[in-house]
FIDRENLUM-698879 format. One record per residue (C-alpha): x, y, z; residue in one letter; residue number from 1. Coordinates in steps of 0.5 Angstrom, whole numbers, plus 500, padded with zeros to 3 digits. Example, Ala and Ser with C-alpha at 12.3 -4.5 7.8 and 13.67 -1.06 7.14 Angstrom:
! FIDRENLUM-698879
<rec <525 491 516> a 1>
<rec <527 498 514> s 2>
END
This chain:
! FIDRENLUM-698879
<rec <500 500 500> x 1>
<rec <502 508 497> x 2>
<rec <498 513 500> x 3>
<rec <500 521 501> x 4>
<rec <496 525 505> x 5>
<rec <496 532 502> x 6>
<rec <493 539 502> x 7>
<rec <491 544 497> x 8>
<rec <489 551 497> x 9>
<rec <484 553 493> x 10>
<rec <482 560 491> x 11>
<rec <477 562 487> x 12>
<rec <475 568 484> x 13>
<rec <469 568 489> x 14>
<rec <470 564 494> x 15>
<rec <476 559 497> x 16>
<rec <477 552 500> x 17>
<rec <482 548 503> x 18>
<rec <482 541 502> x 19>
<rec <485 534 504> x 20>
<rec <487 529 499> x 21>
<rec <488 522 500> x 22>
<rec <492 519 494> x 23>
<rec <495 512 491> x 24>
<rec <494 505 491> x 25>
<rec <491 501 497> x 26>
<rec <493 494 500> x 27>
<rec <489 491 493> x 28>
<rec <493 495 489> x 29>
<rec <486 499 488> x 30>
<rec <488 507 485> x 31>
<rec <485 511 491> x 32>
<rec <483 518 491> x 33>
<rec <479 521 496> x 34>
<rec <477 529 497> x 35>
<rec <476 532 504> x 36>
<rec <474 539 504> x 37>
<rec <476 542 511> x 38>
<rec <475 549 510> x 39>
<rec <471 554 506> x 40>
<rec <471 561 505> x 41>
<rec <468 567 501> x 42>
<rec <472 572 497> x 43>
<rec <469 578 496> x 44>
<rec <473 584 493> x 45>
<rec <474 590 497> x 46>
<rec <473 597 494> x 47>
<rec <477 603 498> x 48>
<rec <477 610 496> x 49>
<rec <484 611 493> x 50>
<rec <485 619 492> x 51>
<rec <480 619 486> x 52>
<rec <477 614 486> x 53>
<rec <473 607 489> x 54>
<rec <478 602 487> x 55>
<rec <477 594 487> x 56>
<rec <481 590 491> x 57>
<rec <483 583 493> x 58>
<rec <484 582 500> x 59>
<rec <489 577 500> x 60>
<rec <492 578 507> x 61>
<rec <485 576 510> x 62>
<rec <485 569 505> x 63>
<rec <491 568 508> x 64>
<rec <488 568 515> x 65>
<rec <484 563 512> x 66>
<rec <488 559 509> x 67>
<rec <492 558 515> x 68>
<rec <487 557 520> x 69>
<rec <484 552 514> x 70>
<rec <492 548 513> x 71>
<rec <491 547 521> x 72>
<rec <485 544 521> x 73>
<rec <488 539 515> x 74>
<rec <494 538 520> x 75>
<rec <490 536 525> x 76>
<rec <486 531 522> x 77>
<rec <492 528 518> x 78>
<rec <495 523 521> x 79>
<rec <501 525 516> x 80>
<rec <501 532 511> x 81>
<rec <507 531 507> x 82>
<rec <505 537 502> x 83>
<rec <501 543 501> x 84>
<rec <500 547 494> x 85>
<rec <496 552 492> x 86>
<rec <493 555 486> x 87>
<rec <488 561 484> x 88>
<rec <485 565 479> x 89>
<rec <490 568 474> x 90>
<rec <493 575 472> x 91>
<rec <492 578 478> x 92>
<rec <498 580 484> x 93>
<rec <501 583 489> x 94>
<rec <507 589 489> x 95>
<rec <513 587 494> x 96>
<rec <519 591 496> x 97>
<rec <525 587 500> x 98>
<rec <519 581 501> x 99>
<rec <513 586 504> x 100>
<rec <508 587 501> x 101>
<rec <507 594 498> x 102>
<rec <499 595 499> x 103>
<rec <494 591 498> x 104>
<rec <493 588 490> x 105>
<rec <488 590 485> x 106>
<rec <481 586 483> x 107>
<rec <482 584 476> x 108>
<rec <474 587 475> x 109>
<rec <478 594 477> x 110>
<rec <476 599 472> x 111>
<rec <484 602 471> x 112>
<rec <485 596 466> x 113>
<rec <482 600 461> x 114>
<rec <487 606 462> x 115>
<rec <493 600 461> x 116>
<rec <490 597 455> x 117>
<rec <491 604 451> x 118>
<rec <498 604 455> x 119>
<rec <501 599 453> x 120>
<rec <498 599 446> x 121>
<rec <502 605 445> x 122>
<rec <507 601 445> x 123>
<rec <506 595 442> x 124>
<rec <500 592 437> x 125>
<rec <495 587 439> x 126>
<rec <497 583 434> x 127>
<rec <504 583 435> x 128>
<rec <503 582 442> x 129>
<rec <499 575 441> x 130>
<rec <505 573 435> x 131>
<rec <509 574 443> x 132>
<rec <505 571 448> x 133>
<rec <499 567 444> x 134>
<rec <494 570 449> x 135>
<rec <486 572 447> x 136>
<rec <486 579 449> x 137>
<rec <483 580 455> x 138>
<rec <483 588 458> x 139>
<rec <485 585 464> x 140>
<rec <491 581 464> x 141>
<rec <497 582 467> x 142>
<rec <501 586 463> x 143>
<rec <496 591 462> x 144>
<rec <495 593 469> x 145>
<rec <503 593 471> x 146>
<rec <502 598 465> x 147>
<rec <498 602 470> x 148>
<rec <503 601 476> x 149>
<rec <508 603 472> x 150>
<rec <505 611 470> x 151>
<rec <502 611 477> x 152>
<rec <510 610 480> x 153>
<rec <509 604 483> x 154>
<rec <514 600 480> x 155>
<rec <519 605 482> x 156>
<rec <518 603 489> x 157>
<rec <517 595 488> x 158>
<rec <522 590 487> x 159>
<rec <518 584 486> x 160>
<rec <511 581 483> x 161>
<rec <509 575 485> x 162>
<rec <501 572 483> x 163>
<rec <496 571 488> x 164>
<rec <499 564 488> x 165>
<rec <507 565 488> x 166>
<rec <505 570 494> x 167>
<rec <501 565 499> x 168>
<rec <506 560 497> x 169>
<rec <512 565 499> x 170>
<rec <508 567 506> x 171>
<rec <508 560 507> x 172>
<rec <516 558 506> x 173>
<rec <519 564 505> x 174>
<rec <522 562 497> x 175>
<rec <520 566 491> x 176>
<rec <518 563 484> x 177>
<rec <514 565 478> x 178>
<rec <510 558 477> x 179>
<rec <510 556 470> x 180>
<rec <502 556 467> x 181>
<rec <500 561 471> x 182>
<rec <506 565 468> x 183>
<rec <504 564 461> x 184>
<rec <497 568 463> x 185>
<rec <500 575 464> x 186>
<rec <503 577 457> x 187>
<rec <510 578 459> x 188>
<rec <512 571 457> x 189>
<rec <514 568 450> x 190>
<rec <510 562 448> x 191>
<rec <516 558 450> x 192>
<rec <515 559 457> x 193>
<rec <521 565 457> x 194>
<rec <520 572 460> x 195>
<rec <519 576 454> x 196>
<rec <525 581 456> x 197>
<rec <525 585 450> x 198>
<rec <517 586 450> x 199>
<rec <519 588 458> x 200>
<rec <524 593 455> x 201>
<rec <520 597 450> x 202>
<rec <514 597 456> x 203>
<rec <520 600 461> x 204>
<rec <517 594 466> x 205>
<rec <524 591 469> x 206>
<rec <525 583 468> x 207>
<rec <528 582 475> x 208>
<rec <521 584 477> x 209>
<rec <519 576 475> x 210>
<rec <522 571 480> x 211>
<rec <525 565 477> x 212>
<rec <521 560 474> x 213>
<rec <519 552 476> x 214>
<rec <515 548 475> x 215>
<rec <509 543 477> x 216>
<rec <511 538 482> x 217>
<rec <517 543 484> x 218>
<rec <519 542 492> x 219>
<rec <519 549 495> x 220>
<rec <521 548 502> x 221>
<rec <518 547 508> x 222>
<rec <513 551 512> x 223>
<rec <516 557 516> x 224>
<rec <516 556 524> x 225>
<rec <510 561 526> x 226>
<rec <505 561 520> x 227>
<rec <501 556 523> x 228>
<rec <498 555 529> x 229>
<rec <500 548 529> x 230>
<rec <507 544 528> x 231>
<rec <508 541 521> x 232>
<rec <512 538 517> x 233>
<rec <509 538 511> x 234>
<rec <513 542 505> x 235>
<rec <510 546 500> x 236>
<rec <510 543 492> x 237>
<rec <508 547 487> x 238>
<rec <502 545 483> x 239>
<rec <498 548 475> x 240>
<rec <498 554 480> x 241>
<rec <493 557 475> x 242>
<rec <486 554 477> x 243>
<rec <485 552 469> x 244>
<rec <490 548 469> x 245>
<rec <489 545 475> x 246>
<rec <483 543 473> x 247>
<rec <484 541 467> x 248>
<rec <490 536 468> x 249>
<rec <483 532 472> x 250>
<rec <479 533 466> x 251>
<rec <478 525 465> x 252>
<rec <479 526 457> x 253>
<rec <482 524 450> x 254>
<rec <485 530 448> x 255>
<rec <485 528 441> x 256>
<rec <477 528 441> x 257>
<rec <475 531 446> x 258>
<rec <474 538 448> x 259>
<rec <473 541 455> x 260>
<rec <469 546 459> x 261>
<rec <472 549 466> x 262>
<rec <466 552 468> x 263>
<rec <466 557 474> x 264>
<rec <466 564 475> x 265>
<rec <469 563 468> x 266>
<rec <468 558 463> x 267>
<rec <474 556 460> x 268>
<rec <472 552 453> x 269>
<rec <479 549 450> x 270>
<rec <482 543 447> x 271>
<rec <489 542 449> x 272>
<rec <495 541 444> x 273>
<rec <501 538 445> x 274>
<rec <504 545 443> x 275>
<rec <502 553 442> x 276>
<rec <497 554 436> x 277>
<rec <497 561 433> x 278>
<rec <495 564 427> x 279>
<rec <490 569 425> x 280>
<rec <486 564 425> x 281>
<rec <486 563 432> x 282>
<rec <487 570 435> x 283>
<rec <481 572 431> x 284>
<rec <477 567 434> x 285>
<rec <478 571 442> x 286>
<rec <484 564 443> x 287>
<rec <489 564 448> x 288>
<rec <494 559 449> x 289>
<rec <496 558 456> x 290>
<rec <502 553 459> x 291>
<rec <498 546 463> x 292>
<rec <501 541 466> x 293>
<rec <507 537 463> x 294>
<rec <508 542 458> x 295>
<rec <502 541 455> x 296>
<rec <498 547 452> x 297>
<rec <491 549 453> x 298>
<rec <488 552 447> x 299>
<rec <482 556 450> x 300>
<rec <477 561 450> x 301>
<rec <474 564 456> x 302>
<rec <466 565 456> x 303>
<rec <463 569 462> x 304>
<rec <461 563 465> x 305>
<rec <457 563 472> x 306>
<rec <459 569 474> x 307>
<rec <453 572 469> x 308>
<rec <447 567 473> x 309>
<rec <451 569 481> x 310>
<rec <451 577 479> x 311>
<rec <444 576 476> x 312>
<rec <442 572 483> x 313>
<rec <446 576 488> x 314>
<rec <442 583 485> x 315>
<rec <436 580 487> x 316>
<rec <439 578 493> x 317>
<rec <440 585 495> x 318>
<rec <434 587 493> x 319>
<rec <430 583 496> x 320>
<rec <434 584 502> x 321>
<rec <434 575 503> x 322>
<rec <438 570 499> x 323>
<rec <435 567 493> x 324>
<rec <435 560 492> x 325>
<rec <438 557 485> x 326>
<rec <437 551 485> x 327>
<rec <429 552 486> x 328>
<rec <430 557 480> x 329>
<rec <434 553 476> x 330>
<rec <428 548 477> x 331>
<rec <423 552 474> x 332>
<rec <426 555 468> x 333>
<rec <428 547 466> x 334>
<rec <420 548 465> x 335>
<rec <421 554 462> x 336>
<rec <420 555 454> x 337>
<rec <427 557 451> x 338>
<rec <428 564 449> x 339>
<rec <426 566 442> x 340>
<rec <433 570 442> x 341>
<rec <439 569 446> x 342>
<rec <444 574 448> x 343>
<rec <452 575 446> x 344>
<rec <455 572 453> x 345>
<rec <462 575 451> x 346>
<rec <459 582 450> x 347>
<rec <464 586 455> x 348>
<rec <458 588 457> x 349>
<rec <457 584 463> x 350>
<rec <464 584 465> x 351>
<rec <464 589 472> x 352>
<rec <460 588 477> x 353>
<rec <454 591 477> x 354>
<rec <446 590 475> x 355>
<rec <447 583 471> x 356>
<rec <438 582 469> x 357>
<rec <437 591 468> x 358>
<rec <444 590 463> x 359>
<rec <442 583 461> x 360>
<rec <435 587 459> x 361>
<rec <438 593 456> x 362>
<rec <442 588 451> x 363>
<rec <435 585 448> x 364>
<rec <431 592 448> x 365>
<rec <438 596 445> x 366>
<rec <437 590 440> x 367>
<rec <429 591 439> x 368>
<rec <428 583 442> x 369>
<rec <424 582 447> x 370>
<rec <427 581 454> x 371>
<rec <426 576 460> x 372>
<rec <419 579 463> x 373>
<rec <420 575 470> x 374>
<rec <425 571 474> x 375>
<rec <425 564 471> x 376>
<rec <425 567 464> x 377>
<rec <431 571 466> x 378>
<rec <435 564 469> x 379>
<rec <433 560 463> x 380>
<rec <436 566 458> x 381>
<rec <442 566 463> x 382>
<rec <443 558 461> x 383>
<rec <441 558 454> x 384>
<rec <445 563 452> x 385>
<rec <452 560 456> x 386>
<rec <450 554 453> x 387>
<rec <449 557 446> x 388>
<rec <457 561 448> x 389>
<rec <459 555 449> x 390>
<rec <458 550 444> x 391>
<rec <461 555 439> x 392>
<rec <467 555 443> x 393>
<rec <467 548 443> x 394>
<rec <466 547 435> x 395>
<rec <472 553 434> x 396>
<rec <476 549 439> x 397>
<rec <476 543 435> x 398>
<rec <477 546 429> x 399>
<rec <483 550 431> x 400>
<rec <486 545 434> x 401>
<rec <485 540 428> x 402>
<rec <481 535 430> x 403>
<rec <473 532 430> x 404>
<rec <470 533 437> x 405>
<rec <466 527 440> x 406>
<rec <466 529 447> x 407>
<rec <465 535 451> x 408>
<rec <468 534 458> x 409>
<rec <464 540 464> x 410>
<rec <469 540 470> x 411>
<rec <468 545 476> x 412>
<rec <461 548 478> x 413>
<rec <458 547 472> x 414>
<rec <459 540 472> x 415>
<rec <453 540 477> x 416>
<rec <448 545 472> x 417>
<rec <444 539 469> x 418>
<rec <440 544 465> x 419>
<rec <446 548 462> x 420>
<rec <450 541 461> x 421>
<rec <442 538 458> x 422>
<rec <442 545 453> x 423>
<rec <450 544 452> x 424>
<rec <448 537 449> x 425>
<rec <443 539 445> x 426>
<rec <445 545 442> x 427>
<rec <452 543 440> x 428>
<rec <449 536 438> x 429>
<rec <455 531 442> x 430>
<rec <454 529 448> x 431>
<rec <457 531 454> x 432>
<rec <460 528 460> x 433>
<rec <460 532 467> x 434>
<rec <464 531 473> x 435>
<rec <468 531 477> x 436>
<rec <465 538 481> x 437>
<rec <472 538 484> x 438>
<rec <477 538 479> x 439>
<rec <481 543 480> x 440>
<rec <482 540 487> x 441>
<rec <484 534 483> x 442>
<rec <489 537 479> x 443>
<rec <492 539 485> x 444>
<rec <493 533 490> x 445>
<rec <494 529 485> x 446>
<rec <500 534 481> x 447>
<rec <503 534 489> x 448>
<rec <502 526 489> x 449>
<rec <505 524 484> x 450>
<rec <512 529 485> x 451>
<rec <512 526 492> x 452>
<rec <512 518 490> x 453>
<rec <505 516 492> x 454>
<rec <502 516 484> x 455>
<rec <507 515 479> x 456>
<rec <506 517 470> x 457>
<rec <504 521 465> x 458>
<rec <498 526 465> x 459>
<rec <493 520 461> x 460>
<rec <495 516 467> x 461>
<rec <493 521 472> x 462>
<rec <486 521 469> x 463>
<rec <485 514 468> x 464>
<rec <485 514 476> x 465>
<rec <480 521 475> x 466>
<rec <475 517 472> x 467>
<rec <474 510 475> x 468>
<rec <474 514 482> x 469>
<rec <470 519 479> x 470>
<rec <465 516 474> x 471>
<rec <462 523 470> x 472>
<rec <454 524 469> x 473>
<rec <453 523 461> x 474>
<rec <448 527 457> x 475>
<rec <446 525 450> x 476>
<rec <444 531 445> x 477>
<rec <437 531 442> x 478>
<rec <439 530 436> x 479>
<rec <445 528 434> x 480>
<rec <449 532 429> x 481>
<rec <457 534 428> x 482>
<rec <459 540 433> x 483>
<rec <460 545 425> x 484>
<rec <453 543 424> x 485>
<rec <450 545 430> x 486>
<rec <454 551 431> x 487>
<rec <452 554 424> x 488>
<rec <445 553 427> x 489>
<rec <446 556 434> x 490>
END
């Protein structure tokens, strides 16, 4: 028997967990794979007065206070935690200066983003950029908001950046590392994983901003005497530190014909690819290529996402003054008719925070289309036209990477949506297999077994191990049609 008991720290745009796993083979030779959630906690920006402006923020010191109280209580319970790891939402980062944090990092929703945009365009095109780094333009990314800290004067001050990830893992052993695939989000990085040092001169950014690189499965050391409340003599290991790629080395799949859908906050429809696929083509279709585990690429696009159903159901929520129940309206807009019209969910539009049904609204009378008239009706336009986003994406992510798609694979939280993942079937025409809900967990705890000697193998072997533990729930489209099909009729 082979087993390791390990911990991940999971933190999402909304909310965050820490959660034990139990991983490797039993006295039978059986794989094991168990998930324990020992901590759970909400991740709400914070909007402070700067001078001129409210400003969105992360707050990420109170995370950390979670996070420690959680890696506590894991310690408590394990007999013995050998390693810890930690992934996050990408892009975003915290400014420091001889290893103290300079203020409290900035929310990547934060309007300044705009203002980096025009920035760094000044310097460099769009298309350029991508030709470089091979990413979807999203106002948001890295390099555009430290555009904005550098013609703010922030960066005359700070010495290092770290990602949310980088950070919580520097708190927690005192090393500083830039971990691969959350690096190959921010823009200032080739398509070969290398800091684009040329592109950091022409933006007056300092490459020695940047700490080392490492990989996945990269040991960083013991955890530093005081930072928990308890005695541990578990290390912390790096793991896919951007939550997309933790997700996605879980997604039990054939990379060859199956085409995957990160859902949460963000939906992260994509193929992976052994390599970077670039091109007009690609840039054209709003894709980016992103670094995953065991040099993998994943070739993706993101969609709003369940941010559009929880901002929808948060504005009712404060309305109403008491919390709106979704899986009661879930059930009653399954019984709904579809909407006659579904709107763009990748209209920047619904990007802030804000109003979501009086925007969503707007969209339909802006266009002379009727709008959702009541609650119900707006939940089922909501999951109609993310599934309609989504089998889009899924028909280009295919046909960019080269193949014929004959699965979608749903992980994360919308993997528990049975009418998204219903509608997803019936409008892409492939059936859908959904599970697990907690790959991203998975992704981690595997990543820190496997580099701990408990697990042993390639990513296809960490998947097979994903799928007999975690058997999915599989949904057969209506009528049955090839993905360019369906697209051209969506």
């Amino acid at each position: 028997m082979s087993l390791s008991t390990v911990a991940a720290v999971d933190l999402g745009a909304t909310s965050g967990r820490v959660v034990v796993g139990v991983v490797g083979t039993d006295a039978a030779g059986r794989d094991v794979l168990d998930l324990d959630v020992v901590a759970r906690f909400p991740n709400e920006p914070l909007r402070l007065w700067n001078g001129t402006r409210t400003a969105l923020h992360t707050d990420v010191p109170g995370l950390f206070g979670h996070i420690r109280k959680g890696l506590a209580d894991a310690v408590r319970q394990s007999e013995n935690l050998v390693s810890i790891g930690v992934d996050s939402w990408a892009v975003d980062y915290g400014l420091l200066r001889g290893g103290r944090l300079l203020g409290l990092p900035h929310h990547y929703r934060d309007e300044r983003s705009e203002r980096g945009v025009q920035l760094v365009e000044s310097a460099v095109g769009r298309e350029e950029l991508f030709s470089r780094n091979g990413l979807q333009f999203l106002p948001f990314n890295t390099v555009y908001q430290l555009a904005v800290e550098k013609e703010d004067g922030l960066l005359g001050v700070a010495d290092r950046a770290l990602l949310v990830p980088d950070l919580v893992s520097y708190w927690l052993t005192g090393r500083e590392v830039t971990e691969r695939t959350n690096a190959s989000t921010t823009g200032l990085f080739g398509t070969d994983g290398v800091p684009d040092v040329d592109l950091m001169a022409r933006l007056g950014l300092d490459p020695s901003l940047f700490a080392d690189v490492v990989d996945p499965g990269t040991v960083l050391g013991p955890v530093l005497p005081g930072v928990l409340d308890v005695d541990t003599s578990a290390v912390v290991t790096t793991v896919g530190s951007h939550d997309t790629a933790s997700a996605v080395a879980a997604v039990p799949m054939d990379p060859s014909s199956s085409v995957y859908i990160s859902c949460g906050t963000w939906g992260l429809v994509g193929a992976e690819t052994a390599a970077p696929v670039l091109g007009s083509a690609v840039r054209e279709a709003g894709f980016t290529n992103e670094a995953g585990v065991d040099g993998r690429n994943r070739l993706l696009h993101n969609v709003m996402g369940l941010w559009l159903l929880s901002e929808t159901v948060r504005e009712w929520s404060r309305s109403d003054g008491a919390p709106v129940d979704l899986p009661t309206m879930l059930a009653a807009a399954a019984q709904c008719p579809s909407p006659a019209h579904v709107f763009d969910a990748d209209d920047p539009v619904f990007l802030s925070r804000g109003d979501m049904p009086r925007r969503i609204r707007s969209w339909y009378l802006e266009r002379d289309l009727d709008a959702p008239s009541s609650r119900v009706e707006m939940v089922r336009a909501v999951v109609e036209s993310l599934a309609a986003a989504f089998a889009r994406a899924v028909h280009d992510a295919a046909s960019l990477a080269g193949f014929s798609a004959r699965q979608i694979h749903v992980v994360g939280g919308g993997a528990q949506n049975a009418l998204l993942c219903k509608i997803l079937a019936d409008r892409s025409g492939i059936p859908v297999l959904a599970g697990p809900a907690e790959a991203t967990a998975l992704g981690n705890v595997l990543v820190q077994a496997r580099a701990h000697g408990s697990i042993h193998g390639e990513l296809d072997r960490l998947r097979r191990i994903v799928a007999t533990t975690f058997p999915p729930t599989q949904y057969t489209p209506a009528v049955s049609r090839t993905c360019s099909q369906r697209a051209r009729t969506a």
